[in-house]
C-alpha positions in Angstrom: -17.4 -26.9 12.6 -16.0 -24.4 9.8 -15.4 -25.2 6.2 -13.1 -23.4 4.1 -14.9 -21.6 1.0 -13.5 -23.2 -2.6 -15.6 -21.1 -4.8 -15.2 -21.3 -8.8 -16.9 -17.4 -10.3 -16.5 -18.5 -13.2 -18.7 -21.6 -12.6 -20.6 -20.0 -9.7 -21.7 -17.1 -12.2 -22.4 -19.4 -15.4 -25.0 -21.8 -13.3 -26.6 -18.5 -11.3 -27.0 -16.7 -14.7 -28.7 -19.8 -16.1 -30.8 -20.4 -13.6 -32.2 -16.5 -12.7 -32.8 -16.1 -16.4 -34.5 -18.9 -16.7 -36.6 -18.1 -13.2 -37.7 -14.8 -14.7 -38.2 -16.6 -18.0 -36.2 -14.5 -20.1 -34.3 -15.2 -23.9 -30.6 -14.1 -24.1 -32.1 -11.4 -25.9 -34.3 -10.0 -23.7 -31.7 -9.8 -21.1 -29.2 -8.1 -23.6 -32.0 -5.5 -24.0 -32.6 -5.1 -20.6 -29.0 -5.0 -19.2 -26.6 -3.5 -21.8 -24.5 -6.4 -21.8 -24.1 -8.3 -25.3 -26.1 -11.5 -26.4 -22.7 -13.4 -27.3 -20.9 -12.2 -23.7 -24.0 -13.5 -22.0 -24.1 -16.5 -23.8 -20.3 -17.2 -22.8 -20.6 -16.3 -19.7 -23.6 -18.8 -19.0 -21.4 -21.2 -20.6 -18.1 -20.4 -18.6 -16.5 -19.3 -21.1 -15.5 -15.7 -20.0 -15.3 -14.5 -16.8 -17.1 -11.1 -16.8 -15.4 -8.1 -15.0 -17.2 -6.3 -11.9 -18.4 -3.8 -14.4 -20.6 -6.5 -16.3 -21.8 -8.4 -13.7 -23.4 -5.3 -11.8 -25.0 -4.3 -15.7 -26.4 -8.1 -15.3 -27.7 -8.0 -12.0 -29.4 -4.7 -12.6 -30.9 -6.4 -16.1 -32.0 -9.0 -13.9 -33.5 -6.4 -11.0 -31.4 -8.6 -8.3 -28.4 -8.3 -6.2 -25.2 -8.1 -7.5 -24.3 -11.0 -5.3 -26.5 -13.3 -6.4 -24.8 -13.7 -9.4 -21.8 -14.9 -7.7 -23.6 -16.9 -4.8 -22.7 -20.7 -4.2 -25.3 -22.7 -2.6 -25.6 -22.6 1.5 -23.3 -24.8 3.2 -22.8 -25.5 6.5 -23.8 -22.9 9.4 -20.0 -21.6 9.7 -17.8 -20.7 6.7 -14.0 -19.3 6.9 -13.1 -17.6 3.6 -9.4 -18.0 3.8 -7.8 -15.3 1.7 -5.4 -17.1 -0.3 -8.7 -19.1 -1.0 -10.6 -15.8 -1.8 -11.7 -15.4 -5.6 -11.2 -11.9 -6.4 -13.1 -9.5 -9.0 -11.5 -6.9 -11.3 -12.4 -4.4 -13.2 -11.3 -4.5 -16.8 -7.7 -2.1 -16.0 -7.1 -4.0 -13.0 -7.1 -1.3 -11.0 -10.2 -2.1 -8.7 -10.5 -5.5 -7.1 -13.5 -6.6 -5.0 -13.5 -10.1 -2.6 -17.0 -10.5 -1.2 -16.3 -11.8 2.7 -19.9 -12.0 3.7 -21.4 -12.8 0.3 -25.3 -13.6 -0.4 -25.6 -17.1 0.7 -29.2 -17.7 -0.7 -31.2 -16.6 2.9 -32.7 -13.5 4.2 -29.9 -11.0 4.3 -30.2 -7.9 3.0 -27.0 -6.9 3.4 -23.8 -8.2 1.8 -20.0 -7.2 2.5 -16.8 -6.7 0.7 -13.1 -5.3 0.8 -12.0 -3.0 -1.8 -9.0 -2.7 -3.3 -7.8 0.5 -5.5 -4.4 1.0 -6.8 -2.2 4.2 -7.4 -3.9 6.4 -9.4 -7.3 4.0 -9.8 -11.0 4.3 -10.0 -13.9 2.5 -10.6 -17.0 4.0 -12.0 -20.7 2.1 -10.8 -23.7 2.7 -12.6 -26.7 3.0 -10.1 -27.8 0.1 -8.1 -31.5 -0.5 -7.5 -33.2 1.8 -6.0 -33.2 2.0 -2.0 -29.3 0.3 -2.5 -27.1 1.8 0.5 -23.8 1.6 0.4 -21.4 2.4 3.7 -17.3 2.6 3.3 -14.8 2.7 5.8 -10.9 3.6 4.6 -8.5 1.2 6.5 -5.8 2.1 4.4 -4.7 5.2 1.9 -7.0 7.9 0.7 -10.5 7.7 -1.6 -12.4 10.3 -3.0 -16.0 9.2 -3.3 -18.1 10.5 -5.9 -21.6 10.7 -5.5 -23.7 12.3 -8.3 -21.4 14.3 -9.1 -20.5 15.1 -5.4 -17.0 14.5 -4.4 -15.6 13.2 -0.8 -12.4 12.9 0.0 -11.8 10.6 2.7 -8.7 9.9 4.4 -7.9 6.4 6.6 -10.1 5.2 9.4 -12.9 8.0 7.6 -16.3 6.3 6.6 -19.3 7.7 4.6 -22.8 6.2 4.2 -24.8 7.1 0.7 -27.4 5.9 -1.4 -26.0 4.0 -4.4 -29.3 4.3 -7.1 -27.0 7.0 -8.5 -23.7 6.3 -10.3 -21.0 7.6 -7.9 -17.1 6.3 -8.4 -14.4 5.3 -6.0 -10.9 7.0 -6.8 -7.6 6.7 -5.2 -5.9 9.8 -6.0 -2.7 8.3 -4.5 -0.4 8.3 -7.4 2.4 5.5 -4.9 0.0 3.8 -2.7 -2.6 1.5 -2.7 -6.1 2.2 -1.2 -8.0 -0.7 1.0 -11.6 -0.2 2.0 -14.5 -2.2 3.6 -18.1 -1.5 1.9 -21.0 -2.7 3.5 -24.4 -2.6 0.9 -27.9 -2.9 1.7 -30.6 -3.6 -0.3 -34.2 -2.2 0.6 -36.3 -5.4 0.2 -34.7 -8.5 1.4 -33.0 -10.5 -1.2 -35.0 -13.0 -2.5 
């Protein structure tokens, strides 16, 4: 039996954010400090009251030293889930020029691997701070060109091209396609299971 995947961020977020605070028994405060990310914007988004863009969340689940999926997890469901995509919820970054829909997403058991499709329009990047350490990311092109920075390292990949890196360093995903849109599959893995 499948179900399909009805999944609310913005409420999926606020109740994760809540509860993995509270778990590591940390004040709004303390997380601020920790993550970079305002008091007040934590506060709203524990309240679902703003829907944080990509960049946020990943300066949240690096505050918290946890997955970036975790903070978008729903609880486990049923053995089988299809994620239709006109179903998919879909993460921006603040231009809009970087979208990311998880399609294997951390689902609260022992994988320590998670998996998403990138999207990057004409001309756009997005910039990631470093993930924990021993994160490894791998990309694979399926449509357009991406240069992939890595520490200051450049890569220019071009469709059906993949690359595999460790992401504890800020690195970048560009489309230097001024017309066309860039579409990519990124799987990461964590180096401790995700607990």
């Amino acid at each position: 039996m499948s179900e399909t995947a009805d999944i609310d961020i913005s409420a999926a977020v606020a109740g994760n954010l809540k509860r993995l605070r509270a778990e590591r028994d940390l004040t709004l405060d303390q997380l601020s400090e920790a993550s970079g990310v305002s008091r007040a914007m934590l506060n709203q988004i524990e309240t679902g009251k703003s829907v944080p863009t990509i960049a946020t969340l990943w300066k949240v689940a690096a505050g918290l030293h946890l997955p970036f999926q975790q903070l978008i997890a729903v609880e486990a469901g049923p053995k089988s889930v299809v994620l239709r995509r006109k179903d998919a919820k879909v993460l921006a970054n603040a231009e809009g020029s970087f979208s990311s829909r998880a399609l294997f997403p951390f689902d609260g058991g022992p994988r320590t691997s998670e998996f998403y499709e990138l999207t990057i329009a004409p001309g756009g990047a997005e910039r990631a701070a470093p993930h924990a350490r021993g994160t490894r990311e791998q990309l694979v092109v399926v449509k357009g060109r991406v240069a992939v920075e890595i520490a200051g390292e450049r890569h220019e990949l071009a469709e059906r091209d993949a690359i595999g890196f460790d992401a504890d360093v800020p690195h970048a995903y560009v489309n230097p396609d001024a017309r066309r849109e860039a579409l990519l599959y990124l799987v990461m893995t964590y180096a401790d299971p995700v607990r």
